[in-house]
Backbone as CSV, one residue per row, in Angstrom:
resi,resn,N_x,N_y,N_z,CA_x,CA_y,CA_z,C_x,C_y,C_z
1,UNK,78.862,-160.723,44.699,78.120,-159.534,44.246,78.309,-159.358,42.738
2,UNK,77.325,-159.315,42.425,77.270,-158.730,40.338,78.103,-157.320,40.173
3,UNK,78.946,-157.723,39.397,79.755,-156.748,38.996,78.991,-155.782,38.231
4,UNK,79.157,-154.084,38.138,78.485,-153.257,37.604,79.745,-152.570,36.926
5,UNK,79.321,-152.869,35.239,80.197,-152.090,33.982,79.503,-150.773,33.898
6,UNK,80.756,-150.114,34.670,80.898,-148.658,34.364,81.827,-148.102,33.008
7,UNK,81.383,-147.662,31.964,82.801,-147.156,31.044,82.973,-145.558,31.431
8,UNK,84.262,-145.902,31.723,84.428,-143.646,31.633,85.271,-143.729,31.068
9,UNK,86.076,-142.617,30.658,86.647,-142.204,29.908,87.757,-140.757,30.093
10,UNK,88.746,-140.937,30.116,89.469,-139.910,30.712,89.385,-138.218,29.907
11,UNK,90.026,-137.098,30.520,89.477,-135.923,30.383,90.191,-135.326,28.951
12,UNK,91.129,-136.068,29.097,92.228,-135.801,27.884,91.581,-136.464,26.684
13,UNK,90.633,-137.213,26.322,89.808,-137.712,25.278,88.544,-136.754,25.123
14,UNK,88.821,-135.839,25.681,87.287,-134.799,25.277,87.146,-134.956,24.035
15,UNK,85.882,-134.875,23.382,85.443,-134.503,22.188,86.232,-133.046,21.954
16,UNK,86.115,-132.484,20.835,86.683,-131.140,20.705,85.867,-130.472,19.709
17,UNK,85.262,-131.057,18.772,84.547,-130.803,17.853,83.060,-131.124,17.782
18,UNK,81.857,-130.592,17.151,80.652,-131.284,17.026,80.535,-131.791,15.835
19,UNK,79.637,-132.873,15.188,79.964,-133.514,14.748,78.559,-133.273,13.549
20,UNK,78.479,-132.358,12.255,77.183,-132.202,11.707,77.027,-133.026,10.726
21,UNK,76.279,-133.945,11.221,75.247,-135.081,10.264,74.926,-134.559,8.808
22,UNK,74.019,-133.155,8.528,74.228,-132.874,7.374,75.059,-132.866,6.244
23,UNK,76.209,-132.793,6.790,77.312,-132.764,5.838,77.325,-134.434,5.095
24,UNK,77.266,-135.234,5.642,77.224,-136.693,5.348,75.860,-137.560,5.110
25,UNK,74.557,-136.615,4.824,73.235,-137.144,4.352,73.242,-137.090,2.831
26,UNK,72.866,-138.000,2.360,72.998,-138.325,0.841,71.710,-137.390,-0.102
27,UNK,71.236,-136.461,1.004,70.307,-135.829,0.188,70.665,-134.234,0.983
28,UNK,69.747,-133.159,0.204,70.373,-131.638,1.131,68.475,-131.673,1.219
29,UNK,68.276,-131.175,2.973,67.753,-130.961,3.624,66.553,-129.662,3.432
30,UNK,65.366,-129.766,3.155,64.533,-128.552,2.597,64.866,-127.763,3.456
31,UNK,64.853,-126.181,3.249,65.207,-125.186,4.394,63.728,-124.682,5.264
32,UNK,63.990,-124.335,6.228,63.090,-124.011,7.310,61.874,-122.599,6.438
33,UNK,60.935,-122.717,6.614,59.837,-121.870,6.343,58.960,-120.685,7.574
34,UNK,59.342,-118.736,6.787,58.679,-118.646,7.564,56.688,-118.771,8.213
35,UNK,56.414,-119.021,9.444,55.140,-119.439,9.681,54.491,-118.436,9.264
36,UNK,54.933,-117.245,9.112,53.797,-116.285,8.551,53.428,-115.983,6.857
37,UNK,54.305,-115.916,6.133,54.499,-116.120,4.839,55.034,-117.763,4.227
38,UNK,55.351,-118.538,4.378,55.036,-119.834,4.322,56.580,-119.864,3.602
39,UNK,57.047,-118.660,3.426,58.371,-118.411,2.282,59.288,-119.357,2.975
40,UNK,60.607,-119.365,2.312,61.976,-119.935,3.000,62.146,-118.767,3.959
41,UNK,62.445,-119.116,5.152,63.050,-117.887,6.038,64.431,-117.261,5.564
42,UNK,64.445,-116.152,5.579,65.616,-115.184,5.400,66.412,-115.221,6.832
43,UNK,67.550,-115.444,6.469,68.605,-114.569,7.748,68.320,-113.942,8.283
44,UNK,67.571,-112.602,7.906,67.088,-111.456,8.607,66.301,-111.880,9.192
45,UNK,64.863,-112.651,8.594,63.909,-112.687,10.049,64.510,-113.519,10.999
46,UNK,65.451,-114.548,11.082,65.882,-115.161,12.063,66.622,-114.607,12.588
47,UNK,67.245,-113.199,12.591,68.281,-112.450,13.344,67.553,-111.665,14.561
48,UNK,66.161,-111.487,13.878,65.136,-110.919,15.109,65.123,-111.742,16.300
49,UNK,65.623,-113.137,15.958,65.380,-114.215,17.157,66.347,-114.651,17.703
50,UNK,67.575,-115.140,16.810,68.706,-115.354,17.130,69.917,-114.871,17.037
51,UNK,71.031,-114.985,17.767,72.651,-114.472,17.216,72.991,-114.685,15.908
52,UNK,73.685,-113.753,15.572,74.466,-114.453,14.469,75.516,-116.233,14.544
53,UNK,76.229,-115.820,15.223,76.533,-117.403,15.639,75.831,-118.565,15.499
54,UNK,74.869,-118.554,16.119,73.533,-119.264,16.529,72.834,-119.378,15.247
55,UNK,72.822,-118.619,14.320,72.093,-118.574,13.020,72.813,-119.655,12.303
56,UNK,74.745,-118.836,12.172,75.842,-119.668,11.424,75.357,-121.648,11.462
57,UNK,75.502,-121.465,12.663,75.684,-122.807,13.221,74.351,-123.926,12.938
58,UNK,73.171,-123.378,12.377,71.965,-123.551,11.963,72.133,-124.123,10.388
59,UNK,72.532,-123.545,9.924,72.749,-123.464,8.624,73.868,-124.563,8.182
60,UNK,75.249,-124.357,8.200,76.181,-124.784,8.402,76.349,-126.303,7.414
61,UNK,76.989,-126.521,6.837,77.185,-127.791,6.132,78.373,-128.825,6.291
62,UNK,79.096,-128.196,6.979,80.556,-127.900,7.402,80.530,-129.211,8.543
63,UNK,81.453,-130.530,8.023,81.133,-131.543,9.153,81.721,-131.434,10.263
64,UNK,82.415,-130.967,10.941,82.547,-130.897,12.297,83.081,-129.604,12.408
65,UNK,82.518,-128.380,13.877,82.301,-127.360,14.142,83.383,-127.515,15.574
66,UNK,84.262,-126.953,15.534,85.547,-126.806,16.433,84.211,-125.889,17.948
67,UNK,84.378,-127.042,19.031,84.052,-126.503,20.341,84.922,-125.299,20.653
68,UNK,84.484,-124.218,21.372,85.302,-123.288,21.773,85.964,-123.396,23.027
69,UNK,86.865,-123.434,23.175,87.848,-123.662,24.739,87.060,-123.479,25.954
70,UNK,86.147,-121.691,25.872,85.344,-121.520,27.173,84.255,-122.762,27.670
71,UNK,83.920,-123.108,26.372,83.118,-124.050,26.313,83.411,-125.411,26.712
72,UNK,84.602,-125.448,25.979,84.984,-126.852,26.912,85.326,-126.902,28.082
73,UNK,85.935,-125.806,28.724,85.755,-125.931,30.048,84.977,-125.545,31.018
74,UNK,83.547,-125.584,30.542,82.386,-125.729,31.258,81.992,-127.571,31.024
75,UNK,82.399,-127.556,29.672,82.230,-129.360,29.460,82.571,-130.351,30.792
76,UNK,84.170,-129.994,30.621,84.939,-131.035,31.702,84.494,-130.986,32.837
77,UNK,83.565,-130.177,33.406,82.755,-130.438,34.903,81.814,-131.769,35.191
78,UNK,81.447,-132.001,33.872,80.766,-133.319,33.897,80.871,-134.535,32.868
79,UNK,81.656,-134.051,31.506,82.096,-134.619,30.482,83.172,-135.299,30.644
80,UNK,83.669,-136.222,30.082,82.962,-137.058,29.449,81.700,-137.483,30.694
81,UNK,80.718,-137.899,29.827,79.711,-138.774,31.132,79.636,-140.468,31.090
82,UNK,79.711,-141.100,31.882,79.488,-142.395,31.846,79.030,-143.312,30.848
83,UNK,78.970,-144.738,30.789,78.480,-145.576,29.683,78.461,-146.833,30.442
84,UNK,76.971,-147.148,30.980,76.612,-147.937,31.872,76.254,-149.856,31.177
85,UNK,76.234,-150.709,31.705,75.748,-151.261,31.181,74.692,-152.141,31.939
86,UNK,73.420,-152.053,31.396,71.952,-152.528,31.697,71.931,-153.797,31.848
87,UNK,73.357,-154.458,32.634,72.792,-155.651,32.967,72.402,-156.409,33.784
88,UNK,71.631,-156.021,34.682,70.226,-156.779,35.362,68.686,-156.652,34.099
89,UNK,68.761,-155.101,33.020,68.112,-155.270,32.308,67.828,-156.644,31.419
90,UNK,69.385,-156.753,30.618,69.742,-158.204,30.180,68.899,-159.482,30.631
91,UNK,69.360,-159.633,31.811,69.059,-160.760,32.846,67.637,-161.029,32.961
92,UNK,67.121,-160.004,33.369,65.521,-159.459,32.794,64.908,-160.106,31.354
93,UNK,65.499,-159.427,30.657,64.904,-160.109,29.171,65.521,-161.163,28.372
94,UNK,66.034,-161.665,29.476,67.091,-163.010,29.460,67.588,-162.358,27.718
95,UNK,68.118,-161.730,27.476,68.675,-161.644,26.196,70.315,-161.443,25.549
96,UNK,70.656,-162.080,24.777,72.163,-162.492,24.807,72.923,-161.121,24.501
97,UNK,71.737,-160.457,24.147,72.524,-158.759,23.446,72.976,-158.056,24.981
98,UNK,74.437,-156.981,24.680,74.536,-156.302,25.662,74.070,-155.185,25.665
99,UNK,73.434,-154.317,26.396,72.500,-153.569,26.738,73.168,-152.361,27.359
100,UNK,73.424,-151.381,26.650,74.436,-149.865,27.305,73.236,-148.782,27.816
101,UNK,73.487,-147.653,28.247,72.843,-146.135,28.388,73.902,-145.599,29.021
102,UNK,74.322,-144.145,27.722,74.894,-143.063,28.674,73.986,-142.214,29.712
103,UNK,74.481,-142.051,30.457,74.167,-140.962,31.907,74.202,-140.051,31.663
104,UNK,73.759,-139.206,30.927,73.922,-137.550,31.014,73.177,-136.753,32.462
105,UNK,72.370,-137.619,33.416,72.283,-137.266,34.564,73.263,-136.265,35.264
106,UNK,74.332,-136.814,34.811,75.442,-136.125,35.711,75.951,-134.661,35.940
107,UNK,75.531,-134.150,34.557,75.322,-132.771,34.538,74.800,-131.962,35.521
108,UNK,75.201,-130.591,35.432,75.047,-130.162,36.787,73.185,-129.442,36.973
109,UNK,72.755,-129.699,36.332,71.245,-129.641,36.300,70.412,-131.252,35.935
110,UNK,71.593,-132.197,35.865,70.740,-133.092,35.384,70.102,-133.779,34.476
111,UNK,70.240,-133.385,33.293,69.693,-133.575,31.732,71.061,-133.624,30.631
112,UNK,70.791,-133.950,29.425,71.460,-133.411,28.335,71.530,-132.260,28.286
113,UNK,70.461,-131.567,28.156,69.798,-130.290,28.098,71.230,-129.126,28.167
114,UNK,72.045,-129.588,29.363,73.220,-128.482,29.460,73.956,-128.792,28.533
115,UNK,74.341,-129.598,27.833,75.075,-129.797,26.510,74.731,-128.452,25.827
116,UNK,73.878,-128.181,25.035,73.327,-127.370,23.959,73.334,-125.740,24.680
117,UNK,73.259,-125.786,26.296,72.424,-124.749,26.867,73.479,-123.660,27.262
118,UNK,74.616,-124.540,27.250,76.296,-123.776,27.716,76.761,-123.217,26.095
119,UNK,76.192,-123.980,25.317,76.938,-123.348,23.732,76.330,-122.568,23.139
120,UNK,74.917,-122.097,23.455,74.088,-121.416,23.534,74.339,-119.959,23.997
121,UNK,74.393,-119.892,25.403,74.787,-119.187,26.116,76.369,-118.274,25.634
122,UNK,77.258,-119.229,25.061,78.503,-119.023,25.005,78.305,-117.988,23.962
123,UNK,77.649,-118.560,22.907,78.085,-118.062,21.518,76.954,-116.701,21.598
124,UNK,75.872,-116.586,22.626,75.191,-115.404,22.786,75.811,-113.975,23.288
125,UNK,76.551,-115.045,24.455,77.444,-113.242,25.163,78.506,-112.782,23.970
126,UNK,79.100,-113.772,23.364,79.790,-113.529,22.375,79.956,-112.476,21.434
127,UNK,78.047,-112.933,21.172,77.820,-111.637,19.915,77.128,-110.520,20.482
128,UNK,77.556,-110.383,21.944,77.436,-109.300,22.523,75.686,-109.133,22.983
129,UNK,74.863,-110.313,23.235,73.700,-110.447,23.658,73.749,-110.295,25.123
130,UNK,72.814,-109.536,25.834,72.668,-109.300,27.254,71.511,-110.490,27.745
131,UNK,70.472,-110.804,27.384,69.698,-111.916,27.832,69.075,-112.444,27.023
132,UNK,68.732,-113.894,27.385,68.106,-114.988,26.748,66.881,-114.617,27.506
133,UNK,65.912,-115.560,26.397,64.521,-115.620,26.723,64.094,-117.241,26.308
134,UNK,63.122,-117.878,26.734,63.114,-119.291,26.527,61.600,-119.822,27.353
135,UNK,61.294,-121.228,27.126,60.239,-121.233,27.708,60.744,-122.805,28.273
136,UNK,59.638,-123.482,29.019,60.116,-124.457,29.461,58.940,-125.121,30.315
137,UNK,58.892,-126.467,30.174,57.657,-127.084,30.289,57.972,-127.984,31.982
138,UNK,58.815,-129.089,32.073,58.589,-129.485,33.226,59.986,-128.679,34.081
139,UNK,60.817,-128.083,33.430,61.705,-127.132,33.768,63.435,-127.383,33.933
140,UNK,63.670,-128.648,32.900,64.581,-129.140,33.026,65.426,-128.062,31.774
141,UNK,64.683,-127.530,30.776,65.451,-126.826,30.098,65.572,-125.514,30.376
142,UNK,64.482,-124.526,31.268,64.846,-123.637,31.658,65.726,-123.857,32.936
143,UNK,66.461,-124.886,33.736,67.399,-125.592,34.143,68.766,-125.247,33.817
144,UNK,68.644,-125.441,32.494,69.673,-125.926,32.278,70.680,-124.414,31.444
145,UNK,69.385,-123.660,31.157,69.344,-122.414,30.831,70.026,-121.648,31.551
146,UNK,69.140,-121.124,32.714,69.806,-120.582,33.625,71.211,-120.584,34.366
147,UNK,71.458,-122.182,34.736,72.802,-122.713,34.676,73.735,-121.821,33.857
148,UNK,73.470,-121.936,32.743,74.420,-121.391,31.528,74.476,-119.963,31.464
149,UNK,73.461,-119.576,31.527,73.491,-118.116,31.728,74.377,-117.158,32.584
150,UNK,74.187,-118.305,33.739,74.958,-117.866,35.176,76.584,-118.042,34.943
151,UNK,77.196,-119.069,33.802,78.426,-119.230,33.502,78.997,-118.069,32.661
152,UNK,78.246,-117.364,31.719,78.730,-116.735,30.576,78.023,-115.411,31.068
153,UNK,77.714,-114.887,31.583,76.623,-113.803,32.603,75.636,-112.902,31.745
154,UNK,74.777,-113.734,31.341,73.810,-113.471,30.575,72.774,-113.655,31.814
155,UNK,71.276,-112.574,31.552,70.410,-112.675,32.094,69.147,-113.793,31.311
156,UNK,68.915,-114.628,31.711,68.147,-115.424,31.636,66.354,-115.570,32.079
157,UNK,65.674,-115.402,31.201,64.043,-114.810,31.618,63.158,-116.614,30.773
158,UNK,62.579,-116.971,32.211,61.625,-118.209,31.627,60.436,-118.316,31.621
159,UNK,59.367,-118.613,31.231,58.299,-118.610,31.064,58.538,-120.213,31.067
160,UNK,57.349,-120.470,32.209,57.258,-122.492,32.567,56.132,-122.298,32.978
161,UNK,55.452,-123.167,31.848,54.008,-124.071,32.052,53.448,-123.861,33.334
162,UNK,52.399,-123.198,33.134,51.642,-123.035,34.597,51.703,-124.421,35.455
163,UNK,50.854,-124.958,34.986,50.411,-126.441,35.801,51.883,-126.854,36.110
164,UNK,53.449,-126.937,35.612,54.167,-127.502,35.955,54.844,-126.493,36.846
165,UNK,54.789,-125.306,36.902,55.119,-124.143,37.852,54.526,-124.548,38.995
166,UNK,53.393,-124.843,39.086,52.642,-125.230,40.820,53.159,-126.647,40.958
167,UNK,53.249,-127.754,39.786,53.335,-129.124,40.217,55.128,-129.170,40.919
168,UNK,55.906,-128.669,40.326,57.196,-128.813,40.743,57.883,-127.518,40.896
169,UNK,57.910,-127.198,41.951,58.223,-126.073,42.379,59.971,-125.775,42.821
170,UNK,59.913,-126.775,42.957,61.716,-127.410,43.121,62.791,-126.852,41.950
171,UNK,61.999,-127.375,40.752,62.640,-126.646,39.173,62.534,-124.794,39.700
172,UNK,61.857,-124.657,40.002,61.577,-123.206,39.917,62.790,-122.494,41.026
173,UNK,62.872,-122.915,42.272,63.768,-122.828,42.601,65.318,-122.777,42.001
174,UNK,65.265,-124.088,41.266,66.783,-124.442,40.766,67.369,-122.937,40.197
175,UNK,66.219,-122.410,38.897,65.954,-121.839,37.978,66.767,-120.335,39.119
176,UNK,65.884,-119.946,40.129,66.132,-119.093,40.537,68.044,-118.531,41.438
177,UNK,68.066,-120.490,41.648,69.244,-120.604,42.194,70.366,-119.817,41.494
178,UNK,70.243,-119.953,39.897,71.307,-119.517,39.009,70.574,-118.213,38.507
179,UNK,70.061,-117.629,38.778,68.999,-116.431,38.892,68.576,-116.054,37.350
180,UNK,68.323,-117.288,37.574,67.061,-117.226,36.455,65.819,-116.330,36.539
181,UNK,65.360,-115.895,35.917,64.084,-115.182,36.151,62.514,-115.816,35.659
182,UNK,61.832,-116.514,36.754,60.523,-117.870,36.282,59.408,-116.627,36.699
183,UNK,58.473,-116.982,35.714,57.109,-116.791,35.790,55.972,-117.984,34.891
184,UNK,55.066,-117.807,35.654,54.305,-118.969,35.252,53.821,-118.673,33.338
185,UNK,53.418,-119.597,33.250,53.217,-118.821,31.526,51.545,-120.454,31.168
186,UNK,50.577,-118.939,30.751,50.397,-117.511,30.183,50.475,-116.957,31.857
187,UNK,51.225,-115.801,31.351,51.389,-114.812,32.090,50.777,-113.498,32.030
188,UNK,50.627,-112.052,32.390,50.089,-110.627,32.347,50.940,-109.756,31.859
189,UNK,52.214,-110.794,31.137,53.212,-110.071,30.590,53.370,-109.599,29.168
190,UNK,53.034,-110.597,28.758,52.624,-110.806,27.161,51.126,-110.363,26.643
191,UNK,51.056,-109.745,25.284,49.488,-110.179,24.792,49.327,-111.380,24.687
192,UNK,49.665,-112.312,24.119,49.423,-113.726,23.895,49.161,-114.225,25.071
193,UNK,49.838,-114.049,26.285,48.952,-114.368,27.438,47.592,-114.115,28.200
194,UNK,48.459,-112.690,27.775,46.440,-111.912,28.297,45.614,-112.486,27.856
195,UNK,45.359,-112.690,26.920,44.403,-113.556,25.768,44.160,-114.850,26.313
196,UNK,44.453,-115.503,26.691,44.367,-116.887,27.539,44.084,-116.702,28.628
197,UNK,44.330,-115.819,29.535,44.317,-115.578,30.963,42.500,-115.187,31.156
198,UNK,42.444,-113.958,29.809,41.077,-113.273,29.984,40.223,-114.746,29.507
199,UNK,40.548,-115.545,28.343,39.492,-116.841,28.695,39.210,-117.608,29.888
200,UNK,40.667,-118.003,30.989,40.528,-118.721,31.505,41.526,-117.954,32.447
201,UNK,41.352,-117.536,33.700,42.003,-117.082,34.542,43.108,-118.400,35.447
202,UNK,42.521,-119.471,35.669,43.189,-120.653,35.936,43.980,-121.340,34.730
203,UNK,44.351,-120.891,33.499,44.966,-121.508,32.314,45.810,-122.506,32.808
204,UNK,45.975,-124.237,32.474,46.974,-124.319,32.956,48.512,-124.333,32.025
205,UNK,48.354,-123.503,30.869,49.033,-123.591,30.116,49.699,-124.411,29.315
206,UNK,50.497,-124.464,28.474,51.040,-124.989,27.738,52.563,-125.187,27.045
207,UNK,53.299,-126.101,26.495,54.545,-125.435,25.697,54.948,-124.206,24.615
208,UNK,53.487,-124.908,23.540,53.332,-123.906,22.767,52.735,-121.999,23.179
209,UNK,51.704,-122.154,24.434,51.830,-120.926,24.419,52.796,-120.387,25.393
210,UNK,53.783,-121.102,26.223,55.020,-120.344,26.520,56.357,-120.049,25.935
211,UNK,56.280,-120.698,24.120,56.863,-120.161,23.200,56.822,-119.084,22.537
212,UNK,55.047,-119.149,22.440,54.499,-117.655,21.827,54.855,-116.888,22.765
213,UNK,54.802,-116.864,24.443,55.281,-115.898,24.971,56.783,-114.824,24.873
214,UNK,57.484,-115.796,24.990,58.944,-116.173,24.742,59.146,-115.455,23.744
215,UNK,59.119,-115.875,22.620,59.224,-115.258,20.799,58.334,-113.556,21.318
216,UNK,57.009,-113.219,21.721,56.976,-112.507,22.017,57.620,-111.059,22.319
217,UNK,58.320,-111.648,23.751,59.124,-111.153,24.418,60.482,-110.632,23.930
218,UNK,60.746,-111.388,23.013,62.280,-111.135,22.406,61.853,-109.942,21.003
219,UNK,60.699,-109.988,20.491,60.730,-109.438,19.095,60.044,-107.695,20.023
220,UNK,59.412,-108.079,20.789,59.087,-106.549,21.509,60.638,-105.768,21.979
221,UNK,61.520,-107.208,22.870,62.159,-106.040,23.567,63.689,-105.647,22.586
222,UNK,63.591,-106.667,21.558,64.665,-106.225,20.422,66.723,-106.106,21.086
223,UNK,66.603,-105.966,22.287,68.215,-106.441,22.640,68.301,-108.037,23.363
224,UNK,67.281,-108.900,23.655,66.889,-110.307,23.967,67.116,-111.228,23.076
225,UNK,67.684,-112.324,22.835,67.698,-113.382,22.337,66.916,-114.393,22.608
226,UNK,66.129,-115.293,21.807,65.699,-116.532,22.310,66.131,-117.795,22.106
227,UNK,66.158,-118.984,22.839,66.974,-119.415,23.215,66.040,-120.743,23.324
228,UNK,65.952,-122.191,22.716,65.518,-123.336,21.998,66.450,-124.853,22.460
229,UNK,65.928,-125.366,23.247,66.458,-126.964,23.917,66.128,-127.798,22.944
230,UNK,65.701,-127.580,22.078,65.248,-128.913,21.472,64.968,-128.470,20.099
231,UNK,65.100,-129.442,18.576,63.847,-129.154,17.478,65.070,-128.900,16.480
232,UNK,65.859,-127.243,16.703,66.711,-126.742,15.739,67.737,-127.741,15.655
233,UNK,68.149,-127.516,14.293,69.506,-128.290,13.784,70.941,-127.667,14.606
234,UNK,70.801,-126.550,15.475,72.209,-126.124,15.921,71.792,-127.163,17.391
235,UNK,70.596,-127.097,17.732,70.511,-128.235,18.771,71.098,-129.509,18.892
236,UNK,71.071,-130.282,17.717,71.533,-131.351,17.506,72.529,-131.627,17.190
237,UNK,73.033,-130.309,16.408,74.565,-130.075,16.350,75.186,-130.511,18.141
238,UNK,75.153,-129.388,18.776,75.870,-129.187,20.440,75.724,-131.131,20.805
239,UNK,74.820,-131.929,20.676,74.379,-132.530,21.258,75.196,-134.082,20.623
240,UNK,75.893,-133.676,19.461,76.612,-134.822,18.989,77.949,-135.292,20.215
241,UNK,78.085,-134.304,21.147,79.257,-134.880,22.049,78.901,-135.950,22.669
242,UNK,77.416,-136.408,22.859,77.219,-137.714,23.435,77.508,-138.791,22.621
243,UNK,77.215,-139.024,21.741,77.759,-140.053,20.521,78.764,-140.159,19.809
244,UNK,79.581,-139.492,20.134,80.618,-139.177,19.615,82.057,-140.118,20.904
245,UNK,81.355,-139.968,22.248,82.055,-140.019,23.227,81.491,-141.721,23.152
246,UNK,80.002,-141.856,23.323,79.988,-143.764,23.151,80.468,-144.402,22.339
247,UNK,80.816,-143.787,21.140,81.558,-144.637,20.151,83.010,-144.743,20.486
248,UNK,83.770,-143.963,21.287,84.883,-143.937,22.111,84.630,-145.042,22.519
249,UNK,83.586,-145.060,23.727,84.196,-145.761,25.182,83.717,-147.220,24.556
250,UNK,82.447,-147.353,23.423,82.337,-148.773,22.858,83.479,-149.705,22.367
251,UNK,84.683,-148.694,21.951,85.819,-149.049,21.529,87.080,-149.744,22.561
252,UNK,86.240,-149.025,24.023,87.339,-149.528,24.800,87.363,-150.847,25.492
């Protein structure tokens, strides 16, 4: 039988820190613009959207950002994750190179997605936020959301893509499992929905307009946070524990 290279990595090698790329780019990074005035965004308008934390951590130049303990021990439930190696892929493309993929499957929703979605969460109840708001397309990030929410006991509100609300209904469940709160989006909740709904009563929606919902939702109800899987630089920040951990286990 073909042997299958598993690398793991024991619990006592956690990452502890994230690891910010900015600090070590040979150039500094134009700053984010707001969409309505085209200006550099101010702190302030991003405080309408996000924590302070969450802002910090955006910004930040500072090369590695100390994980917080609560946080890591939501980590160690599935962290470190595996470091497989693709070789029947190999064999396949008859090619002499060895061929890795980490598993972030293993997570307890399944994705990367809970990487970012637990530090998120963390640093929200923190600054004393009662619920996230977020949107989510095939529903792996309002997933992974909710999850997190349910750890740090934040209320969690999603807006998911119509068409993927009827196509996979399973996510919607998950979502609800950790009591998430799903509605299809455009929804009768928002203006930005109404507006879509009154064109097209069957909408099958979109990402972008269950962001506008989302952003919406948070700047009306003013004690809500919103809450971003992907795009922002604090995203990619949370998300350095995967590379950080293959360059480990490549070592071993």
């Amino acid at each position: 039988m073909k042997e299958r290279i598993i690398v793991t990595m024991p619990k006592e090698e956690m990452i502890s820190e994230w690891y910010n790329v900015k600090a070590d780019l040979p150039f500094v990074l134009d700053p984010p613009l707001n969409p309505q005035t085209k200006e550099v965004i101010t702190p302030e308008a991003l405080s309408a959207i996000f924590c302070p934390s969450i802002i910090e951590q955006e910004v930040t130049t500072q090369r590695h950002v100390k994980i917080p303990e609560d946080v890591l021990n939501e980590y160690v439930v599935f962290r470190p994750t595996p470091l497989i190696r693709a070789s029947f892929l190999e064999e396949y493309l008859e090619t002499p190179a060895r061929i890795y993929y980490k598993y972030e499957g293993v997570s307890p929703t399944g994705s990367h997605k809970t990487n970012t979605a637990l530090a998120q969460a963390y640093f929200n109840a923190r600054d004393g936020i009662k619920q996230l708001v977020t949107e989510t397309g095939a529903g792996q990030w309002g997933s992974a959301l909710s999850y997190a929410g349910a750890k740090f006991g934040l209320k969690v509100q999603v807006f998911m893509v119509r068409i993927s609300y009827n196509q996979k209904p399973m996510r919607k469940y998950m979502m609800q499992l950790f009591d998430g709160s799903v509605q299809k989006s455009p929804s009768l909740n928002t203006k930005c929905g109404q507006e879509y709904l009154k064109e097209d009563p069957e909408h099958p929606g979109s990402l972008g307009i269950a962001i506008s919902e989302a952003i919406e939702t948070v700047l009306k109800d003013g004690n809500s946070r919103y809450s971003l899987g992907s795009v922002l630089d604090h995203v990619l920040l949370h998300q350095t524990v995967i590379g950080q951990e293959l360059k480990k286990q490549l070592a071993m």
